[in-house]
ZATOR-152793 format. One line per 10 residues: number of its first residue (from 1); their letters; for each residue x, y, z of N, C-alpha, C, CB. Coordinates in nm, 3 decimals. Glycine has a CB too. Example, Ala and Ser with C-alpha at 12.3 -4.5 7.8 and 13.67 -1.06 7.14 Angstrom:
<nodes>
1 = AS = 1.319 -0.569 0.780 1.230 -0.450 0.780 1.320 -0.330 0.780 1.131 -0.447 0.905 ~ 1.285 -0.225 0.708 1.367 -0.106 0.714 1.290 0.003 0.787 1.408 -0.060 0.572
</nodes>
This chain:
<nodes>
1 = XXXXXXXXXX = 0.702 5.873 4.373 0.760 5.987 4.306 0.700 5.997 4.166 0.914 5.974 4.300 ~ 0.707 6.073 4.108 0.661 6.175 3.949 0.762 6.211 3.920 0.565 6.315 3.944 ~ 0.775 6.156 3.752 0.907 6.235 3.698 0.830 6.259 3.576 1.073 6.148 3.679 ~ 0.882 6.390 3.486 0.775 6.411 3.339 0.942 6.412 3.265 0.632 6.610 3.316 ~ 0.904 6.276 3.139 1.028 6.315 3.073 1.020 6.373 2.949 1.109 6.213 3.058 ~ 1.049 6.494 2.894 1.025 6.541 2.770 1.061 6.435 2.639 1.106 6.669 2.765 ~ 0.994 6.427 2.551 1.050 6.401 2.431 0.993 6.460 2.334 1.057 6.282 2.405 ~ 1.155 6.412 2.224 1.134 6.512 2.094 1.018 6.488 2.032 1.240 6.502 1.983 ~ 0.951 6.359 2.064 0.826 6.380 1.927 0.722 6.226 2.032 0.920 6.315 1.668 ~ 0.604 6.245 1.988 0.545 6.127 2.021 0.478 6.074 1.910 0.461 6.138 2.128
11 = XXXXXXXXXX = 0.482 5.930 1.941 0.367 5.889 1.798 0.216 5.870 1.865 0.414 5.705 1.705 ~ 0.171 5.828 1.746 0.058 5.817 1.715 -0.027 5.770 1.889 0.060 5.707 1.577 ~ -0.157 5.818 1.915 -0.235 5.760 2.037 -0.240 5.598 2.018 -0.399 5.827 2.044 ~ -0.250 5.530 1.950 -0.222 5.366 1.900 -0.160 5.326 1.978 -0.154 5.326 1.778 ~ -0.059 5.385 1.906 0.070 5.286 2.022 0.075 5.334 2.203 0.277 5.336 1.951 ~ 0.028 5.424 2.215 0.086 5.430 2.361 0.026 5.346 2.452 0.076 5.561 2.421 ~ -0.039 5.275 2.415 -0.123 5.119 2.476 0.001 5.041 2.514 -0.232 5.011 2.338 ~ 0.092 4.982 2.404 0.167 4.947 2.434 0.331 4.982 2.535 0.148 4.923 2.347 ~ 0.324 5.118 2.483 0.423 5.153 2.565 0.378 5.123 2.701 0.461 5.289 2.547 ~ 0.249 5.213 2.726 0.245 5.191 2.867 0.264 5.089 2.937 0.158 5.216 2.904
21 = XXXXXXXXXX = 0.244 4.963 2.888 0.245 4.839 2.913 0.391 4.795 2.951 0.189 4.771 2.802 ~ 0.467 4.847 2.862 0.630 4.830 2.872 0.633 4.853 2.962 0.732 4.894 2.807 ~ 0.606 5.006 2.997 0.712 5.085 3.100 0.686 5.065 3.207 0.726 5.224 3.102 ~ 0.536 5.023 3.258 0.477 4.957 3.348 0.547 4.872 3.381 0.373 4.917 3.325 ~ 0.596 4.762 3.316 0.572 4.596 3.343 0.736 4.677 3.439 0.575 4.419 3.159 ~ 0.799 4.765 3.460 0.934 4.741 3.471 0.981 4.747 3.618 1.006 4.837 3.387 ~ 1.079 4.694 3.694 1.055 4.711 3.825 1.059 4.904 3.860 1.184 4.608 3.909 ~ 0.952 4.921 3.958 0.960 5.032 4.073 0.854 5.084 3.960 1.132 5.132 4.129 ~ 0.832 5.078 3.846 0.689 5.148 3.843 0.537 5.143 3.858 0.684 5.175 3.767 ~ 0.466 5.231 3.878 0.322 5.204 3.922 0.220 5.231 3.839 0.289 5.270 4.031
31 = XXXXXXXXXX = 0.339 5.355 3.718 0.161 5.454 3.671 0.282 5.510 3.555 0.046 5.632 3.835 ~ 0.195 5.545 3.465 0.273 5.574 3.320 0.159 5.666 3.246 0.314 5.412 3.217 ~ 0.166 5.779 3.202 0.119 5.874 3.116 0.195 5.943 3.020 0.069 5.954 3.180 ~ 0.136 5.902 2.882 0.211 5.975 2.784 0.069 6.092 2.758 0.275 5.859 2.630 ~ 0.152 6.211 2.694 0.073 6.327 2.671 0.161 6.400 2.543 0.059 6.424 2.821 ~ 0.065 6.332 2.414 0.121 6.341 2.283 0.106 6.493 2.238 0.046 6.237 2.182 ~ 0.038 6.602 2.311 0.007 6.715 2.301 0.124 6.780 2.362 -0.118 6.739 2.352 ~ 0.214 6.744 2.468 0.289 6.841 2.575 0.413 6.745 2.520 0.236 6.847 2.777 ~ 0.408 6.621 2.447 0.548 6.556 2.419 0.618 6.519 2.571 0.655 6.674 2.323 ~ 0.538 6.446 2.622 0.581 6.427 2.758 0.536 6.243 2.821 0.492 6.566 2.852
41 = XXXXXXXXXX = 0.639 6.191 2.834 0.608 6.062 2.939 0.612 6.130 3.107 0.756 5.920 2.916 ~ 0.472 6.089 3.166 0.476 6.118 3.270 0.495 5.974 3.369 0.362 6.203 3.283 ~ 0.605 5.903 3.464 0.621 5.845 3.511 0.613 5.836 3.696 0.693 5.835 3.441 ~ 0.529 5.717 3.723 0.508 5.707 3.861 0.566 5.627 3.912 0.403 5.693 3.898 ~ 0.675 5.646 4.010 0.770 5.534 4.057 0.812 5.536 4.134 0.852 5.501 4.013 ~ 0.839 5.441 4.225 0.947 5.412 4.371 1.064 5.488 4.323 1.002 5.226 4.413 ~ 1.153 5.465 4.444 1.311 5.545 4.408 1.413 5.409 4.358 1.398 5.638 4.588 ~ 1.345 5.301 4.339 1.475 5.194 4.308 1.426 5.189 4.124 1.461 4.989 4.423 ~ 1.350 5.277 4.072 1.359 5.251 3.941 1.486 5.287 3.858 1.255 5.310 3.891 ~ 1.463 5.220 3.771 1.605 5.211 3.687 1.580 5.307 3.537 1.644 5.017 3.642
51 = XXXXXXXXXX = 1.647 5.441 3.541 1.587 5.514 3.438 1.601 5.467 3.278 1.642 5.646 3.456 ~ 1.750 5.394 3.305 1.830 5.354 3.191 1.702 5.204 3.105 2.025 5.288 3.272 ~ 1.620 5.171 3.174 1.535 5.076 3.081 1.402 5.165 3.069 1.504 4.907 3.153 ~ 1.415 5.251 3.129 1.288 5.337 3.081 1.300 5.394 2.962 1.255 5.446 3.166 ~ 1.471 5.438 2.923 1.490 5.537 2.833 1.489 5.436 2.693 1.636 5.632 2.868 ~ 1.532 5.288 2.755 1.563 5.197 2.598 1.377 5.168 2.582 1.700 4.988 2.621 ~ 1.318 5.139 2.644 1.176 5.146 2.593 1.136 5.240 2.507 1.092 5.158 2.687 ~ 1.166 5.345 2.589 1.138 5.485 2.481 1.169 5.477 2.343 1.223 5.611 2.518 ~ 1.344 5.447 2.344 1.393 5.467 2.226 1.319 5.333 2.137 1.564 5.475 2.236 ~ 1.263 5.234 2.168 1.243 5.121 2.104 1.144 5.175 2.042 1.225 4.999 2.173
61 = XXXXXXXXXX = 1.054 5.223 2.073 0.920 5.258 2.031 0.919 5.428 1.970 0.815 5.232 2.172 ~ 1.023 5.457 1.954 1.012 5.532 1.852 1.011 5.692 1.902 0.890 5.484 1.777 ~ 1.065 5.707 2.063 1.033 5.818 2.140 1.192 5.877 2.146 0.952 5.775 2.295 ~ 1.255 5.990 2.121 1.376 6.002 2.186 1.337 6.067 2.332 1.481 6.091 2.096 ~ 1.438 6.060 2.433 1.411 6.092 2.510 1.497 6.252 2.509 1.422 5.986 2.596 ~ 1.457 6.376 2.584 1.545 6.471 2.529 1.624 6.484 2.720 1.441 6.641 2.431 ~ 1.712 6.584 2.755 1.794 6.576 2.853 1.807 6.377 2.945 1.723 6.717 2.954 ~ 1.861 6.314 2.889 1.853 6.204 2.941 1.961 6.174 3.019 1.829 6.121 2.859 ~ 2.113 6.266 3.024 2.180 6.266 3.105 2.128 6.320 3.270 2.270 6.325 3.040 ~ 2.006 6.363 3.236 1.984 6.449 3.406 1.912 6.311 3.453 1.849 6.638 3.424
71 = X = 1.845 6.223 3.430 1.833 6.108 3.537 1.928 6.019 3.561 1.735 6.030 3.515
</nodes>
């Protein structure tokens, strides 16, 4: 599955090395694209992923996530 999650702001191309790495390492995902132009995490994942550690990654690194009640 593909989910694109909007957020309010992205940082810098630098860091998304690391994020990706996060959001990766987490169970049920495969594939991770941030797109600092569209303000968008694009996520590739089984259906047993867990959105709720996707969203604290986000917030760790400096991303809010925006509609986060819809996952």
């Amino acid at each position: 599955m593909r989910t694109v999650i909007k957020v309010e702001r992205t940082n810098c191309c630098v860091f998304n090395n690391s994020l990706n790495r996060d959001i990766a390492s987490l169970g049920g995902v495969y594939g991770v694209n941030i797109d600092n132009y569209k303000n968008e995490v694009t996520v590739d994942h089984t259906d047993e992923v867990d959105f709720s550690e996707i969203f604290t990654k986000l917030k760790e690194n400096g991303y809010n996530p925006l509609d986060e009640g819809k996952y």
